[in-house]
C-alpha positions as CSV (number, residue, x, y, z in Angstrom):
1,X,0.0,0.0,0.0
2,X,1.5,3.6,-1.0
3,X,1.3,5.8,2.0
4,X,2.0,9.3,1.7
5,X,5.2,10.5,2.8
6,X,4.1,13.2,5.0
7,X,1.8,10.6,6.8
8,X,3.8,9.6,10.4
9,X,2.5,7.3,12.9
10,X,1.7,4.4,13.2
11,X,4.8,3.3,10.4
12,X,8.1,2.1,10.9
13,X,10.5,4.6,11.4
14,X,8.1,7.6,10.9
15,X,7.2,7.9,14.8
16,X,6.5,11.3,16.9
17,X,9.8,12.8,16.9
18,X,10.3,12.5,13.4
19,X,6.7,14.7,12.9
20,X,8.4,17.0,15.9
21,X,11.6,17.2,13.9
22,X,10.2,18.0,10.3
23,X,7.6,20.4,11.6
24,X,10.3,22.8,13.4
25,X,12.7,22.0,10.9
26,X,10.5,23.2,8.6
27,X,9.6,26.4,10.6
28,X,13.3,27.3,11.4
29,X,14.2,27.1,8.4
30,X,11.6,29.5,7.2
31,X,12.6,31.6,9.8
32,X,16.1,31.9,9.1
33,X,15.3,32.8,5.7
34,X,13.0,35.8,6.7
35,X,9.8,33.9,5.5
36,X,6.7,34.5,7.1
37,X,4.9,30.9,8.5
38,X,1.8,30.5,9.2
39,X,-0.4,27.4,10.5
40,X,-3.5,25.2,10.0
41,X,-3.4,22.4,12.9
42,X,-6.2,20.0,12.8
43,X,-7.1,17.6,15.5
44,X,-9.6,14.5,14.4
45,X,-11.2,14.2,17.5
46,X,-12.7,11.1,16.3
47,X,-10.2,9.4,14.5
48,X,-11.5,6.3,14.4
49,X,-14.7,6.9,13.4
50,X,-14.8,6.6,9.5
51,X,-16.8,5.3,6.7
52,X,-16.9,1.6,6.3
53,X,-18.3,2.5,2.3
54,X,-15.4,4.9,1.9
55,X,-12.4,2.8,3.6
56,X,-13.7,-0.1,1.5
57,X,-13.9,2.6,-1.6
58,X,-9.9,3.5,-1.1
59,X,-9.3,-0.1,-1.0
60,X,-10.7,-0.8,-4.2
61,X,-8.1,2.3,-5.4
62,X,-5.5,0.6,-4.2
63,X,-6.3,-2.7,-6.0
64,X,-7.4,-4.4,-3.0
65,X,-10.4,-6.7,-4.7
66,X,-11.6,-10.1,-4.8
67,X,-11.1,-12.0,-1.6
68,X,-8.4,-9.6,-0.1
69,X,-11.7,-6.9,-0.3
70,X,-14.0,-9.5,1.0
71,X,-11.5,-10.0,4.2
72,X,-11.8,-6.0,5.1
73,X,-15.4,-6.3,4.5
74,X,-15.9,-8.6,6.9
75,X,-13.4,-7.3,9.5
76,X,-15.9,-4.1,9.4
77,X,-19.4,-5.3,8.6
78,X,-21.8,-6.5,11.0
79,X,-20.2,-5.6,14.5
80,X,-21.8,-4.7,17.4
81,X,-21.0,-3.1,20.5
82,X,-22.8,-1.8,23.6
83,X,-21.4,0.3,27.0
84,X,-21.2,-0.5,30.4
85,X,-20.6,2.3,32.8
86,X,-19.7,1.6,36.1
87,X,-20.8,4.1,39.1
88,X,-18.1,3.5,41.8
89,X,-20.6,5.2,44.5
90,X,-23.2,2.2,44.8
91,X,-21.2,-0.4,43.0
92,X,-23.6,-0.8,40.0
93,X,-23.5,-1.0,36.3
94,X,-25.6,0.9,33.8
95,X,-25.7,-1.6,30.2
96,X,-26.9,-0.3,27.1
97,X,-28.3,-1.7,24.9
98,X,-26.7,-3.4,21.4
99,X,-25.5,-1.3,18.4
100,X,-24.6,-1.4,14.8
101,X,-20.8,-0.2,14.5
102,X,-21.0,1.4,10.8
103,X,-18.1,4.1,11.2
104,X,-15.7,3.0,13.4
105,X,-12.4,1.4,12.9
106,X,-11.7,-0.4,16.3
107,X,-8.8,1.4,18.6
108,X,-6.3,-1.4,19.8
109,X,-6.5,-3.6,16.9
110,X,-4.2,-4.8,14.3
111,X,-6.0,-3.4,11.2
112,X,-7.1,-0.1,12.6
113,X,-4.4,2.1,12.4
114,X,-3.6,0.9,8.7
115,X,-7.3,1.5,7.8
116,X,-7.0,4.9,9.2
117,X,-4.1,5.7,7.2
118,X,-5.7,4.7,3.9
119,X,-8.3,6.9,4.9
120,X,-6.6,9.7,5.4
121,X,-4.1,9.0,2.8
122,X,-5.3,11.5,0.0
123,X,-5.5,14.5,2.2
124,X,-2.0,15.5,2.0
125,X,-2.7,14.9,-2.1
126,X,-5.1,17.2,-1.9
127,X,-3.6,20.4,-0.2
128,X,0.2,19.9,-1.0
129,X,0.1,22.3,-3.7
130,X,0.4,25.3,-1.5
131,X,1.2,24.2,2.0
132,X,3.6,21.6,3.4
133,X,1.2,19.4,5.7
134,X,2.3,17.0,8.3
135,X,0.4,14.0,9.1
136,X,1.0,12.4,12.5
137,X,-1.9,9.9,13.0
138,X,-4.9,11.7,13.5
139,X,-2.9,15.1,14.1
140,X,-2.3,17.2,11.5
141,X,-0.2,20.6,11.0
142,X,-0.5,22.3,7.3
143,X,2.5,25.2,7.0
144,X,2.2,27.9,4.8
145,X,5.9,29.5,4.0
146,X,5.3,33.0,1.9
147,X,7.7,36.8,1.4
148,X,4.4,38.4,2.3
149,X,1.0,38.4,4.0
150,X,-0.9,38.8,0.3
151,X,0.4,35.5,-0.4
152,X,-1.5,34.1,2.7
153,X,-4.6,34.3,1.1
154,X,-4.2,30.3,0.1
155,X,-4.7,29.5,3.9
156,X,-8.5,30.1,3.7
157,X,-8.2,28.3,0.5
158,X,-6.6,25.3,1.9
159,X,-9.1,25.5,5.1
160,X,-12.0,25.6,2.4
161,X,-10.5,23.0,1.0
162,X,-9.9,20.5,4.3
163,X,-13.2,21.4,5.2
164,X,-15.4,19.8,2.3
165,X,-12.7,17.2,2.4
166,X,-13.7,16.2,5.9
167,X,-17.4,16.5,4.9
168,X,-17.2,14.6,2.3
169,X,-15.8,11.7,4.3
C-alpha cells in the first residue's frame, strides 16, 4: 500500500519525533530565511470513526479486490458493540443496549491504524500544492511558508478545502 510521505505514525520509522523534527525544521528554516509561517493544525477528534463504504472505496483504489476486499469487508461489517458504565458510589452498572458499529475502525486492533491511514491517505494529495502538511496519526499541521502576507490568502483556501474534504468523508 502507498502511504504518503508526510503521513507519520503508526509506520516504521516515521514515529512522533520524526513529525516534531520535520515540523520545526521546517519552521526554522523558514525563519532563518526571513519567511513568514503561518499554521493550519487540525485535531480529528474522532479518529476512528470513519466510513466503512469509503475505507472499502480507497481499498478498491488501491487494487485491493476479490477475496483480499472480501476480508476487510468482513473485518468491518456486521459488529456490534454496547457500554457499560460503572458508578463506583453504589457499585452498579448501567448496560446499554446493542449497536450497529458502521463508522468505526476499532482502537487497539491490528487493522485499525492501517485503515485509518488509507483513509486519510489522499488528504495531504489534496492540499500539498500550496502548503507543506504533516500527518501524525490523527494530528495534523499544514504550513504555509510565503515573502508576504498577500500570499497568505491560500490558507483560507486550503481551510476551504480540508473542510469539504472532511465532509465529504
Amino acid at each position: 500500500m502507498f502511504l504518503s510521505i508526510e503521513q507519520y505514525g503508526f509506520r516504521i520509522g516515521l514515529k512522533t519525533d520524526n513529525a516534531i523534527y520535520k515540523l520545526t525544521s521546517e519552521i526554522l528554516n523558514a525563519k532563518n530565511n526571513k519567511l513568514l509561517v503561518g499554521s493550519i493544525i487540525c485535531d480529528m477528534e474522532k479518529a476512528f470513526y470513519i466510513d466503512h463504504g469509503i475505507v472499502l472505496s480507497k481499498l478498491n483504489s488501491c487494487d485491493i479486490n476479490g477475496k483480499d476486499h472480501a476480508l476487510f469487508q468482513s473485518y468491518l461489517d456486521n459488529r456490534n458493540f454496547w457500554t457499560t458504565i460503572y458508578n463506583d458510589s453504589d457499585n452498579s452498572n448501567k448496560v446499554s443496549s446493542w449497536s450497529k458499529a458502521r463508522h468505526v475502525v476499532r482502537q487497539g486492533c491490528v487493522l485499525g491504524p492501517p485503515l485509518f491511514l488509507l483513509f486519510l491517505n489522499d488528504l495531504s494529495k489534496i492540499i500539498n500544492k500550496t502548503s507543506a502538511p504533516l500527518i501524525f496519526a490523527d494530528d495534523s499541521s499544514i504550513l504555509f511558508v510565503n515573502f508576504n502576507l498577500i500570499d497568505f490568502n491560500n490558507i483560507h483556501i486550503v481551510f476551504e478545502t480540508l473542510n469539504e474534504r472532511f465532509k465529504a468523508n
